[in-house]
Backbone bond lengths (Angstrom), bond angles and torsions (degrees), N, CA, C in turn:
res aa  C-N    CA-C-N  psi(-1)  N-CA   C-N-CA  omega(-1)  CA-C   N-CA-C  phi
1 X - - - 1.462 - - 1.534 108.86 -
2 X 1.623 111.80 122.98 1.502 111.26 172.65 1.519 121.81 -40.30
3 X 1.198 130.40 145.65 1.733 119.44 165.17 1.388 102.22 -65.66
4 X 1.473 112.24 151.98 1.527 117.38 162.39 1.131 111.16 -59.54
5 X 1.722 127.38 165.87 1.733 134.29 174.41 1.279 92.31 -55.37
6 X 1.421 100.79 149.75 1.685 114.27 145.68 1.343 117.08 -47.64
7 X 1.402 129.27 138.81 1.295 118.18 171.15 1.845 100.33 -88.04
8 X 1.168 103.86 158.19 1.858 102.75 169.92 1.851 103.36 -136.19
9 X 1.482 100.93 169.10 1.313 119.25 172.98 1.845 114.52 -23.34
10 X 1.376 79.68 -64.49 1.594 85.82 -173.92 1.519 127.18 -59.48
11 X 1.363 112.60 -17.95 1.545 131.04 162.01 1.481 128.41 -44.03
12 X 1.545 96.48 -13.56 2.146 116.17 -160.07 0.944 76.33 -127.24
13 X 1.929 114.99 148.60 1.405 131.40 113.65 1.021 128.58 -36.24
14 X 1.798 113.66 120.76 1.119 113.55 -161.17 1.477 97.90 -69.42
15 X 1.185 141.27 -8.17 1.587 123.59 175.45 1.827 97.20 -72.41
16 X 0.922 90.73 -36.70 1.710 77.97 177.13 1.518 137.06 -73.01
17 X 1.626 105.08 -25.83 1.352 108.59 154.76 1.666 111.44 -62.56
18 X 1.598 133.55 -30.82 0.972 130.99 -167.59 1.196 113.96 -65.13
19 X 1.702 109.85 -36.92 1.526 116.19 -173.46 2.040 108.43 -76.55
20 X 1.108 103.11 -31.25 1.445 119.49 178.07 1.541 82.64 -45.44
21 X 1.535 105.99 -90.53 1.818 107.73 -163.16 1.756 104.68 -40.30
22 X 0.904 120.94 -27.21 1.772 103.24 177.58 1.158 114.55 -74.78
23 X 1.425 141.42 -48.23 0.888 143.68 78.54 1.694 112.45 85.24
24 X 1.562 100.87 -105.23 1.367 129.15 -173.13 1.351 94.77 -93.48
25 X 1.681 141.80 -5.65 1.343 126.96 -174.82 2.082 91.46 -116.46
26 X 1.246 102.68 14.61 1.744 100.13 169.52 1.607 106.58 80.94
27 X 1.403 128.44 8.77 0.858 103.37 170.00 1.663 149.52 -99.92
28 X 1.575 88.10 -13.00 1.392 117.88 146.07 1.374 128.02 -111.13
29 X 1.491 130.60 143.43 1.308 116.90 -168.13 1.326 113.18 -99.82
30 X 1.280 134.95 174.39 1.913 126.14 -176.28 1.330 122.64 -41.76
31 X 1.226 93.01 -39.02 1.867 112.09 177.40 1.526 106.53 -58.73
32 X 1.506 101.26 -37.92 1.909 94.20 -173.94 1.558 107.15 -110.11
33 X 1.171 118.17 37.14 1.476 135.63 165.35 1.543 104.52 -107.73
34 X 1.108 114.20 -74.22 1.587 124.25 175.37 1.126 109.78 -45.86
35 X 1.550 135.71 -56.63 1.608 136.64 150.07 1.572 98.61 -16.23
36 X 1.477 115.14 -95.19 1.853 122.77 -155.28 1.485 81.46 -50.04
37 X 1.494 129.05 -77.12 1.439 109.26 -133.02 1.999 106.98 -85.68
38 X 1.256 88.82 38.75 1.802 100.54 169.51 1.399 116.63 -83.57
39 X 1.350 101.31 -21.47 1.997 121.79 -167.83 1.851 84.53 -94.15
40 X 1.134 142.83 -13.49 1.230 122.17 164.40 1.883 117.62 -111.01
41 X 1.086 104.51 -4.27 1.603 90.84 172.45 1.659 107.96 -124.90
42 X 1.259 134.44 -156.29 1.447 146.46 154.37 1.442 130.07 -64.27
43 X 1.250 94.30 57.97 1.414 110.78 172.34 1.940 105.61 66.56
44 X 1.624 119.55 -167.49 1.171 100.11 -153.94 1.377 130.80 -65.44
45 X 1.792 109.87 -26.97 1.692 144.63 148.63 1.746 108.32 -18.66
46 X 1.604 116.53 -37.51 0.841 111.41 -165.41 1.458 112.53 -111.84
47 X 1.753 115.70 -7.75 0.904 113.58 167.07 1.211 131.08 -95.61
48 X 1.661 107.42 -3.88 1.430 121.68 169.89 1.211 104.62 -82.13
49 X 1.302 138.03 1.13 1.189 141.45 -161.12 1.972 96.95 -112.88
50 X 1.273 114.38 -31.79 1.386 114.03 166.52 1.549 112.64 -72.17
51 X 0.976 114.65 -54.11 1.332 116.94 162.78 1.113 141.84 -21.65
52 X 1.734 104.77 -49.66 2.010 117.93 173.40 1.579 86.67 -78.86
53 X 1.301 134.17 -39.78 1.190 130.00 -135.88 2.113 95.71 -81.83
54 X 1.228 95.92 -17.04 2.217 111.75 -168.48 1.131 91.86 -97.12
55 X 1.824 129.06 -23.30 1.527 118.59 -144.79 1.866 80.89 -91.47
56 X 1.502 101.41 175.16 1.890 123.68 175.90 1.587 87.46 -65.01
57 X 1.782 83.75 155.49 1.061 110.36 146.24 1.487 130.39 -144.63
58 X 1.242 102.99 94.51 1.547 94.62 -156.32 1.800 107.02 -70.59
59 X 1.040 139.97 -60.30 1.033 121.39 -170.43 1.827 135.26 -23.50
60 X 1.600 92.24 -53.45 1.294 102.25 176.48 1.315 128.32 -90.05
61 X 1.361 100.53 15.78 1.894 121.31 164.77 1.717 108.13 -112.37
62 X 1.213 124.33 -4.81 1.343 104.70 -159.90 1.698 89.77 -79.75
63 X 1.334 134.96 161.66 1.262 164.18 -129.36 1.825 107.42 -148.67
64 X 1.334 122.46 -56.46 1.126 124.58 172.06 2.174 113.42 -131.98
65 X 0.933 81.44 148.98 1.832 103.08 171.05 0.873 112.03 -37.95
66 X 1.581 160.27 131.09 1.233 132.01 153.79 1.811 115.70 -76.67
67 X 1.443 94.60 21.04 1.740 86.31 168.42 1.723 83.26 -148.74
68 X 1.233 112.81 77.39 1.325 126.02 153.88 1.446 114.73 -99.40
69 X 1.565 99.01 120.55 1.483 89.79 -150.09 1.400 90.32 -98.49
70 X 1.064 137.08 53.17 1.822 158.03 163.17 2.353 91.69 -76.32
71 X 1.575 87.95 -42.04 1.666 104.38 -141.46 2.055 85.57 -100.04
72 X 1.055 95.92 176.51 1.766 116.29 169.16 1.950 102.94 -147.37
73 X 1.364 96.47 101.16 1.183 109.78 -170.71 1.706 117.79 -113.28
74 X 1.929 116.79 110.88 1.429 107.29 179.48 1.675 95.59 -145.21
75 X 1.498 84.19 154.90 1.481 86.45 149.99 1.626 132.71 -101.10
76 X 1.178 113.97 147.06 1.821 129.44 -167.74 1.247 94.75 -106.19
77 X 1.218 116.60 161.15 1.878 142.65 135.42 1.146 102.29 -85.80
78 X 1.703 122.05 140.71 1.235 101.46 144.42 2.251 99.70 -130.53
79 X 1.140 87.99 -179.32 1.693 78.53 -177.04 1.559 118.19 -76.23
80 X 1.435 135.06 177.68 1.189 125.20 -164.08 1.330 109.84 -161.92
81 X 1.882 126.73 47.43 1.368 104.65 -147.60 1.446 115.43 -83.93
82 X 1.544 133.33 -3.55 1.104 108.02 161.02 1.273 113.25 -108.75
83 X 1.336 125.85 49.78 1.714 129.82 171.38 1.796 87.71 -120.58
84 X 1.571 103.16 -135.63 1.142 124.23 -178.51 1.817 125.98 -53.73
85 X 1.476 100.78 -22.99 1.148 122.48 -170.35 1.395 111.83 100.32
86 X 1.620 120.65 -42.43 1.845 104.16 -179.75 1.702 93.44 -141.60
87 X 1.071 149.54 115.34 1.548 164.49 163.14 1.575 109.51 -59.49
88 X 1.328 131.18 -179.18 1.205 129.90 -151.00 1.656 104.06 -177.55
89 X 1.320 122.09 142.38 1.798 102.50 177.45 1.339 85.96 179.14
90 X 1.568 97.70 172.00 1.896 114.69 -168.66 1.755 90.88 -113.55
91 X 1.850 107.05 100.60 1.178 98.91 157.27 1.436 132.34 -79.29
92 X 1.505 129.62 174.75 1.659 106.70 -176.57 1.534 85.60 -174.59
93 X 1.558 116.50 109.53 1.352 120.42 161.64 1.914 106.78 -124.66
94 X 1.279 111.87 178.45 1.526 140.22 -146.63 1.973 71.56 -86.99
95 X 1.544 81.99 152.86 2.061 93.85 176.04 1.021 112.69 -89.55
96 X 1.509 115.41 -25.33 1.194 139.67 -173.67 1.426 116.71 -106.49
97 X 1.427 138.96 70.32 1.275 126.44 172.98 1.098 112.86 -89.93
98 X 1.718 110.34 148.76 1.597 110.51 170.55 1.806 101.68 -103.37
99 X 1.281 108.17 95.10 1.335 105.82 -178.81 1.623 129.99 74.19
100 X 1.126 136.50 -173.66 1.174 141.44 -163.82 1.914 112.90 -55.59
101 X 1.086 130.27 125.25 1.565 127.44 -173.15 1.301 97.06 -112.26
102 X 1.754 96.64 143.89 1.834 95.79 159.32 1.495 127.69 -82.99
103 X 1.336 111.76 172.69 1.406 108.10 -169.16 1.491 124.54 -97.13
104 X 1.119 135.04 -176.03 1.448 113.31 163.77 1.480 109.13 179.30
105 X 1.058 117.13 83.13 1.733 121.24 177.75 1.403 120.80 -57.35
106 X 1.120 116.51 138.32 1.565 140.99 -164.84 1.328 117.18 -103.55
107 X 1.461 133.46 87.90 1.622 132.67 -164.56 1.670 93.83 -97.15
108 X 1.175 114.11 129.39 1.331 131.81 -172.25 1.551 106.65 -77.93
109 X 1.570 123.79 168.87 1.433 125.65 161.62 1.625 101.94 -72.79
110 X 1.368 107.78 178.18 1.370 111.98 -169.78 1.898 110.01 -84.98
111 X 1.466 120.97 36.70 0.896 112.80 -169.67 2.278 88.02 -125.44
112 X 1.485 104.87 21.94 1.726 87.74 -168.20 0.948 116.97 102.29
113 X 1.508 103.41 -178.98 1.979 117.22 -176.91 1.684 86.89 -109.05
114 X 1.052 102.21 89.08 2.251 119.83 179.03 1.432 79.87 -93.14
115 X 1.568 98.55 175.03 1.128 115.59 -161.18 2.057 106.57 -87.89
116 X 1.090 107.21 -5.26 1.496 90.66 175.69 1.591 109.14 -102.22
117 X 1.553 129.97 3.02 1.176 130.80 155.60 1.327 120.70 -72.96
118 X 1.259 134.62 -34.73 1.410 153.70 90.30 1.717 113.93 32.47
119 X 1.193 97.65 -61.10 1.411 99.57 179.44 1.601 113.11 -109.71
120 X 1.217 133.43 -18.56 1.210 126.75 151.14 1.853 122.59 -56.59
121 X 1.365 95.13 -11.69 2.011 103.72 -177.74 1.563 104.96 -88.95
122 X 1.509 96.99 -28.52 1.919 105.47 177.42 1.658 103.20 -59.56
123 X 1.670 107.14 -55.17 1.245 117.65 -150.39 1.630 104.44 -57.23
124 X 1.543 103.31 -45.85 1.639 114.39 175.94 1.416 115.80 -68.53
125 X 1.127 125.49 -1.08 1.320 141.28 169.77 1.810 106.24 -87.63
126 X 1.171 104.46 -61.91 1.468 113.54 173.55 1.546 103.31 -53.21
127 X 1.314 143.05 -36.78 1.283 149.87 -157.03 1.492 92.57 -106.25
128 X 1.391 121.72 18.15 1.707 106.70 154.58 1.413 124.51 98.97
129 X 1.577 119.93 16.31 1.478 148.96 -158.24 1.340 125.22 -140.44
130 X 1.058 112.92 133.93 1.266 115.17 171.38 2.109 115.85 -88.87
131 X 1.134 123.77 106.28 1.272 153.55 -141.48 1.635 103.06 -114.51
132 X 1.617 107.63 115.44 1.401 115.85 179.20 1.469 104.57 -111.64
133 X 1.004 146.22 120.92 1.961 134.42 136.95 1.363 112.68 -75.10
134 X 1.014 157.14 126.44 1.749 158.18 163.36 1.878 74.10 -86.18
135 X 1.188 92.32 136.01 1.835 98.37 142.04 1.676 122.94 -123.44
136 X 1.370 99.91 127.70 1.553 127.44 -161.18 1.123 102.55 -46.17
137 X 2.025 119.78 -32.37 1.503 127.90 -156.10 1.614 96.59 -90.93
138 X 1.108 131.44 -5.53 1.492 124.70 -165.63 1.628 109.35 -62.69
139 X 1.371 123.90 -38.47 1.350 117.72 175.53 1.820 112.18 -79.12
140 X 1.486 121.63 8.03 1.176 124.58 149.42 1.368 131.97 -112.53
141 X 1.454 112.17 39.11 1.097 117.92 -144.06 1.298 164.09 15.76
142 X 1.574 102.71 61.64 1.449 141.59 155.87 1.353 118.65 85.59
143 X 1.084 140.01 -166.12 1.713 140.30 165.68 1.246 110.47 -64.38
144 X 1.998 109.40 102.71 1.213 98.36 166.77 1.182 152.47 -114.16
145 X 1.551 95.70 81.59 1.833 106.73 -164.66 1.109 140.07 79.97
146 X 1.758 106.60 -31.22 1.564 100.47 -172.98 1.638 89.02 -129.47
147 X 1.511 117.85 153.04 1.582 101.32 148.24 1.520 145.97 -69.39
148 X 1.665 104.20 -6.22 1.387 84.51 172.16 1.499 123.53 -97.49
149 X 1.232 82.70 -14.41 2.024 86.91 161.58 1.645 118.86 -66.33
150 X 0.964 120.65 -68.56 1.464 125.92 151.40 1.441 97.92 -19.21
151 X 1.372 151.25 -78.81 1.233 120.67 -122.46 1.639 77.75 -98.82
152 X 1.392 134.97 -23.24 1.256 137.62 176.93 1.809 109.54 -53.95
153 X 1.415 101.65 -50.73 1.834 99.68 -177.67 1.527 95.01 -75.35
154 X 1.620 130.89 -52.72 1.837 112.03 167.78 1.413 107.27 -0.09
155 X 1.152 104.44 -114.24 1.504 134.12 163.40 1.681 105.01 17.33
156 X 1.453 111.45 -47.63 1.666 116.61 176.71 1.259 119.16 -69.95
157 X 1.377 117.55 -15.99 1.479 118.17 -154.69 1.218 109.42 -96.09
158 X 1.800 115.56 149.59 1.912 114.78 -165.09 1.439 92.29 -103.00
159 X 1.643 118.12 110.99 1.117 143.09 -147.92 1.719 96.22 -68.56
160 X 1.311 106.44 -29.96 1.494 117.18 -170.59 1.594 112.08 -67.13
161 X 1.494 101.10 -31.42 1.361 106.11 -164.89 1.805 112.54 -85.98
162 X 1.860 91.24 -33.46 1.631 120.58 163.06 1.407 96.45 -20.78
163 X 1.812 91.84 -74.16 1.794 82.07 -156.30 1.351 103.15 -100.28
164 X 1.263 120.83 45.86 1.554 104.53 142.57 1.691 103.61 -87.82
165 X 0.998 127.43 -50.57 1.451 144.20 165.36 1.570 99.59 -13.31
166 X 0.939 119.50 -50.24 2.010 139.51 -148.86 1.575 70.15 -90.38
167 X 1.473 130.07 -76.16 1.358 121.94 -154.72 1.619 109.38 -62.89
168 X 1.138 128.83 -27.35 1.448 130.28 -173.42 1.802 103.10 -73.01
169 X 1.540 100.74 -49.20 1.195 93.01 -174.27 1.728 126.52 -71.18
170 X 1.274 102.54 -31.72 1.596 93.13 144.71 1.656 146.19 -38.38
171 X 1.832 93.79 -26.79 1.355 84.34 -140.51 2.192 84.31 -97.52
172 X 1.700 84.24 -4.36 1.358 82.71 170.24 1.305 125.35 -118.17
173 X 1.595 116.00 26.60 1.730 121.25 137.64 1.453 96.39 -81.47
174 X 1.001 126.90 -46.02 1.688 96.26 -155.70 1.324 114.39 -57.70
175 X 1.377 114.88 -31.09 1.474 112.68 168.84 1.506 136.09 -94.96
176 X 1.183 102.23 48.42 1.802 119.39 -160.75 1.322 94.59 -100.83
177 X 1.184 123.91 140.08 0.979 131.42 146.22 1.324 144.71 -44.23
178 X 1.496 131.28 123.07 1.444 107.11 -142.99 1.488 122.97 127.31
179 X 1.361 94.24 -56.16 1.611 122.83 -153.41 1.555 101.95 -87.06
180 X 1.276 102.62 163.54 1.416 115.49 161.98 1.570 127.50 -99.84
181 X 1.322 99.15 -15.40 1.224 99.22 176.96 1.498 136.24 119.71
182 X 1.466 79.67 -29.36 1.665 127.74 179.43 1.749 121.65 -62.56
183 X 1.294 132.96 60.11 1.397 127.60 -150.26 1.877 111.16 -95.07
184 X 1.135 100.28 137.49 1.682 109.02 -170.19 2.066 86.65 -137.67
185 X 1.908 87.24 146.85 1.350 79.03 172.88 1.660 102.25 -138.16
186 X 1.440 122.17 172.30 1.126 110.07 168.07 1.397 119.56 -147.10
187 X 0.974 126.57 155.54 1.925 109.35 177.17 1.776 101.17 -154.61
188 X 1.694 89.06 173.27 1.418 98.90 -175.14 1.458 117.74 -139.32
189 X 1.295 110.92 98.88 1.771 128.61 172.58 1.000 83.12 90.84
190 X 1.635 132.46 -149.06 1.605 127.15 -170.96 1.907 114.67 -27.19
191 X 1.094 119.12 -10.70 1.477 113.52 -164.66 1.668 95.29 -100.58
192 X 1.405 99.25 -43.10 2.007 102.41 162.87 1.146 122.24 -48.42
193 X 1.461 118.37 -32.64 1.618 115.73 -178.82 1.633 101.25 -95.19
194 X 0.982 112.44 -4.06 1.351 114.21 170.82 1.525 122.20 -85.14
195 X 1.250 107.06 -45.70 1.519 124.80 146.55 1.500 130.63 -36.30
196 X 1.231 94.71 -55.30 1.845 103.34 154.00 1.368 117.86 -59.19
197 X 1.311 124.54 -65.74 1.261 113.54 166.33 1.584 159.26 -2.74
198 X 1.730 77.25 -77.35 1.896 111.58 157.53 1.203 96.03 -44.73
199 X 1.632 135.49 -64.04 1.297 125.25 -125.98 1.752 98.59 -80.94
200 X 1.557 110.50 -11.43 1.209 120.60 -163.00 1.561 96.74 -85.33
201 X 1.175 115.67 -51.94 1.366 133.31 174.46 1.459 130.10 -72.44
202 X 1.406 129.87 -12.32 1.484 132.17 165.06 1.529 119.36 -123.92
203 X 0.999 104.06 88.31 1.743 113.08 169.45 1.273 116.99 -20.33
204 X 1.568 114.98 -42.04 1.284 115.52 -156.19 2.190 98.86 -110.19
205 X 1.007 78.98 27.25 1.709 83.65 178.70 1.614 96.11 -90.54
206 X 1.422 138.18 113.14 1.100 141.95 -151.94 2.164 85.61 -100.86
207 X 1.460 130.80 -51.91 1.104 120.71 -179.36 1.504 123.77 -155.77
208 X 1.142 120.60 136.00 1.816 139.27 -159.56 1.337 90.00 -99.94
209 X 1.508 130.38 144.96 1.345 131.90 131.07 1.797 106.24 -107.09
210 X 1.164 132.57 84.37 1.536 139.88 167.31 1.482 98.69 -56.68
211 X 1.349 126.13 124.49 1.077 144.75 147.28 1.514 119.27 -100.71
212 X 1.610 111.09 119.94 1.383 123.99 165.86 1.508 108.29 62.47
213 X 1.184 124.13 15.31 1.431 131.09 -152.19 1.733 119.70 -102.34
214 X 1.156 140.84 135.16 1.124 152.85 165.02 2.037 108.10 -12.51
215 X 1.088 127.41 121.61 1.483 119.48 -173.29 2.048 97.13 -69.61
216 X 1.530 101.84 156.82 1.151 90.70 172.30 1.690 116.21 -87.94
217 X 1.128 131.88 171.68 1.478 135.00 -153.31 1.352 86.22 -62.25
218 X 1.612 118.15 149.67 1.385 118.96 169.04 1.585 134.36 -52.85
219 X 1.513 97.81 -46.62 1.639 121.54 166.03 1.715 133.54 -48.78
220 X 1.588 79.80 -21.56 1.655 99.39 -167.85 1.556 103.73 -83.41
221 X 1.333 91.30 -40.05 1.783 94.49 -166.30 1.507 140.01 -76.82
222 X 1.493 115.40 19.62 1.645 129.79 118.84 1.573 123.51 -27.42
223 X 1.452 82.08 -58.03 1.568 78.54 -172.54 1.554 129.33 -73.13
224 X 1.550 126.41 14.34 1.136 141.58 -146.50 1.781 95.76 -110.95
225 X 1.538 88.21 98.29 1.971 84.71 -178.87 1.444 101.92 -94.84
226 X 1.799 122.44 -11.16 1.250 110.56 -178.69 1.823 120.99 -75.16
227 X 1.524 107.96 152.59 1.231 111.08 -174.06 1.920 114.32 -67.31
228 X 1.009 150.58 84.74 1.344 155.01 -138.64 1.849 112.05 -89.85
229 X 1.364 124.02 98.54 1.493 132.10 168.89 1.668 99.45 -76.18
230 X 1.414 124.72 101.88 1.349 127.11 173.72 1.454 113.03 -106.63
231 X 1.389 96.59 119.71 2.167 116.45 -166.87 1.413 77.53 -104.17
232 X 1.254 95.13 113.84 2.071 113.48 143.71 1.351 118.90 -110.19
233 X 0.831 137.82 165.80 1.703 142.19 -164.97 1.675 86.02 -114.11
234 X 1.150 106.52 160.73 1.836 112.50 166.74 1.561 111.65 -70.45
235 X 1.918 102.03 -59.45 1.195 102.56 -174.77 1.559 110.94 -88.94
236 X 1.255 136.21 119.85 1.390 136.84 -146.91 1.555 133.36 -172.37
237 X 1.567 90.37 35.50 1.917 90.56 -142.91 1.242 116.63 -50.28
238 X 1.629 105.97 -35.33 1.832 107.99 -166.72 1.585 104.40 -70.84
239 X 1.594 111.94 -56.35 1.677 93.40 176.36 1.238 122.86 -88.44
240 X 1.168 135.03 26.27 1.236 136.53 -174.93 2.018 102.99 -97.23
241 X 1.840 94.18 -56.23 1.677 102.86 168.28 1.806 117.15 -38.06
242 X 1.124 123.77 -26.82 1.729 124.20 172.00 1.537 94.80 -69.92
243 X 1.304 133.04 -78.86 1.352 146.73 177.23 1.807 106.25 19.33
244 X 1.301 122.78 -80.76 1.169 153.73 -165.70 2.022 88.92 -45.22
245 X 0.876 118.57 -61.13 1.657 130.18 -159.56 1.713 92.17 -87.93
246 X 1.767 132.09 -50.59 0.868 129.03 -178.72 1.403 120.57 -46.49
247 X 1.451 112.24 -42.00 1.350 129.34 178.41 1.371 132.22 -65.56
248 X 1.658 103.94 -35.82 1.215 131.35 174.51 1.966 111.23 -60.55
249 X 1.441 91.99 -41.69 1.328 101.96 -173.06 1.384 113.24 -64.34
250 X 2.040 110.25 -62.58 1.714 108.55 154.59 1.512 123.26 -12.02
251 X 1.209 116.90 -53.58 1.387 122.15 -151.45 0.998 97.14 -82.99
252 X 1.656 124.38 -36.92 1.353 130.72 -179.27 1.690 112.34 -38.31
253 X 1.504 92.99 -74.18 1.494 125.66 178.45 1.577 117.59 -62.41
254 X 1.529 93.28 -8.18 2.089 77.07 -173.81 0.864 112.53 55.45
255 X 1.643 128.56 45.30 1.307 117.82 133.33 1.670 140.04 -86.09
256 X 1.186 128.89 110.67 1.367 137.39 -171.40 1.197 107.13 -52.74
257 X 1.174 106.53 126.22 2.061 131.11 -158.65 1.684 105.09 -153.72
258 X 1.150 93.35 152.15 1.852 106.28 171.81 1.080 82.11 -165.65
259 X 2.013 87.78 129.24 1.583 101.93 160.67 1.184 119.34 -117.47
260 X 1.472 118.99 157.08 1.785 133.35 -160.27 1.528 83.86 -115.33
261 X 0.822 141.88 154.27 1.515 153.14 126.81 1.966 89.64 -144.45
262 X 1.613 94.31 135.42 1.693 92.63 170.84 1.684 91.48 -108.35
263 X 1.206 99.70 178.90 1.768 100.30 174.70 1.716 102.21 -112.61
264 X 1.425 79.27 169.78 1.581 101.27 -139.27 1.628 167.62 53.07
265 X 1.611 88.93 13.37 1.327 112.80 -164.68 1.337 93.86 -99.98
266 X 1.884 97.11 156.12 1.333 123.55 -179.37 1.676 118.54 -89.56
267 X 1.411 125.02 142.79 1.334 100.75 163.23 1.625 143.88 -80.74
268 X 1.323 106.27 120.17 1.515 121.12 -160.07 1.372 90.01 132.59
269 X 1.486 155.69 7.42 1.183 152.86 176.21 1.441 115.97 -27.17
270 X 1.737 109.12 -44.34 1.279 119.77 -142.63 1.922 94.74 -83.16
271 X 1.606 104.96 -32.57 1.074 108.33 -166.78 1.637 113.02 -67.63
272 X 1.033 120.98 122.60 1.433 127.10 179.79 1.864 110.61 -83.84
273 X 1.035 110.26 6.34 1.210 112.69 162.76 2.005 140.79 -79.86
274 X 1.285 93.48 -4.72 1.469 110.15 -134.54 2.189 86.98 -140.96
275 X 1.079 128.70 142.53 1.230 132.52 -175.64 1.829 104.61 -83.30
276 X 1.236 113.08 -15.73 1.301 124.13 171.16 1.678 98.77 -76.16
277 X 1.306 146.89 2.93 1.081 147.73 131.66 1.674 126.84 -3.26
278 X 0.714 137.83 132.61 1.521 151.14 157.40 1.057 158.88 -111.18
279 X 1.642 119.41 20.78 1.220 151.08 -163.28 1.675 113.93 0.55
280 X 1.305 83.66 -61.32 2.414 78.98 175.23 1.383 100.99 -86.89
281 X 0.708 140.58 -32.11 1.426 131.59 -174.25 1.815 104.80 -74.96
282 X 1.097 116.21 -68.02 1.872 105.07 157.65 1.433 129.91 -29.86
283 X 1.460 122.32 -49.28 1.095 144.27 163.97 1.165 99.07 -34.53
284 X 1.639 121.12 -80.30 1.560 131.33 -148.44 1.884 103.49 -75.07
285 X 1.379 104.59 -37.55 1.666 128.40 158.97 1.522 103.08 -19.46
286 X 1.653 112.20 -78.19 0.956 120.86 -147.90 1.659 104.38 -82.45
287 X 1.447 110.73 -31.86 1.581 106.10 -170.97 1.505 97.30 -69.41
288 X 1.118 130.83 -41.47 2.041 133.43 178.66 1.659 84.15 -44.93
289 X 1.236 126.26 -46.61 1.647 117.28 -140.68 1.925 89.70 -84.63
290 X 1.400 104.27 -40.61 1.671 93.17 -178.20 1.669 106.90 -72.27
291 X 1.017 118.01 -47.00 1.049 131.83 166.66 1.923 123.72 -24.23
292 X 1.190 97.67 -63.18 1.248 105.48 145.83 1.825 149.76 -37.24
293 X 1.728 79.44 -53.87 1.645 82.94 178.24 1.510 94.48 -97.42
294 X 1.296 153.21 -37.20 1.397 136.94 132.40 1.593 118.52 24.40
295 X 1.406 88.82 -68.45 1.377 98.24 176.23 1.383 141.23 -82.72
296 X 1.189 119.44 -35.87 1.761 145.72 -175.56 1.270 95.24 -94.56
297 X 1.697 164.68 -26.75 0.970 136.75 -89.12 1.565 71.13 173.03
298 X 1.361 163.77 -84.51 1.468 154.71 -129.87 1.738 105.72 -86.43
299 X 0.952 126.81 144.25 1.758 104.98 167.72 1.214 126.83 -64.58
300 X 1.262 99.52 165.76 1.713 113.16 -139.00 1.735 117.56 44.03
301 X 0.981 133.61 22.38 1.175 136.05 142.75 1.317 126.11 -57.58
């Protein structure tokens, strides 16, 4: 039996994609999703039915094996003493290296290291890198299985301590063995503002691709020596409204930035899991993003 079409963005009322992003960003809970998007389907049957239909699917998005044996794929501890105390993440480099690889840490959405962050760490692995995820949930014991638990234990976590976690685990790719030395990071929705972050906080972070992500604090961003690929979605109101002042600040500071926003895309575009998907626009997303660390990130880069 054929698979059914992909569903895409344009398939939903956009009030209903709207409620989705509140939604999945905590600000409405399931109960007040199924509520709003009841006024667009058959009562509640039908709005639980939009719901599976917006939610991941990782299986039929994943891209590579997680035992593609192209890759050498584990998870590490590493220590964390002013975060959690000990961090956790899915490393994944090439079996075959010719010599020293650059690095490039992977900040997850706010739901964990799930299984399609997981497979975006393969892909950058396959593309010639050595590839970190830390997952944020490991000192609550880790990604568990579903997203709404995940985004439910999120919600627990002392954001402060988060990103010391984010900073440790950086600070132990750059010195991995393997490596060149060379560190690039990237993330997606909470992992974008995390991305921003880093760049505020590690001198030696040579380049960020932030996707859809939280701006970093205004004050901070002097200190940003990395070269910055900034993914906005078109349609995007909540992180898009920082944009305007975020940008201002770059320019302030001379920090070197290019921004992608394609039109018409949703935020979460990049994720191929999710009907808010974007096939050329991900596509073109991701080659700027290798492209990037390609450059900043290989020697003589």
């Amino acid at each position: 039996m054929p698979n059914p079409p992909r569903l895409k963005a344009t398939d939903f009322d956009p009030e209903v994609l709207r409620l989705f992003d509140q939604y999945v960003h905590g600000a409405i809970d399931r109960r007040g999703f199924l509520a709003g998007a009841a006024r667009f389907a058959a009562g509640a049957a039908g709005a639980a039915g939009l719901l599976a239909a917006l939610s991941p699917q990782f299986a039929a998005a994943q891209q590579v094996k997680p035992d593609d044996k192209r890759l050498i794929a584990k998870h590490v501890e590493f220590p964390s003493p002013k975060g959690y105390g000990t961090g956790r993440g899915y490393l994944v480099r090439p079996a075959k290296a010719r010599g020293p690889l650059p690095l490039v840490l992977v900040a997850h959405e706010n739901r964990g290291l799930n299984p399609h962050i997981e497979d975006i760490t393969r892909r950058l692995a396959l593309a010639d890198f050595i590839a970190f995820a830390p997952d944020a949930l490991f000192p609550l014991g880790g990604y568990p299985g579903d997203e709404d638990s995940a985004r439910t234990l999120f919600g627990q976590l002392d954001q402060a301590k988060t990103r010391e976690d984010f900073i440790a685990a950086a600070g132990m790719l750059a010195g991995i063995d393997g490596g060149n030395g060379k560190l690039g990071a990237v993330g997606f929705c909470y992992g974008g503002g995390i991305a921003n972050f880093l760049a505020t906080r590690l001198p030696n972070l040579a380049a960020a691709a932030p996707f859809y992500g939280a701006a970093a604090p205004l004050e901070d961003v002097p200190k940003i020596k990395a070269e910055l690929l900034v993914v906005l979605a078109a349609n995007d109101e909540r992180i898009n409204a920082a944009w305007p002042a975020y940008e201002a600040a770059l320019k302030e500071a001379k920090v070197r930035y290019t921004l992608f926003q394609p039109p018409g895309t949703q935020h979460g575009f990049n994720n191929d899991t999710t009907p808010r998907y974007d096939e050329a626009a991900a596509k073109q997303a991701w080659e700027r993003t290798l492209a990037l660390f390609n450059r900043t990130l290989r020697e003589g880069g």
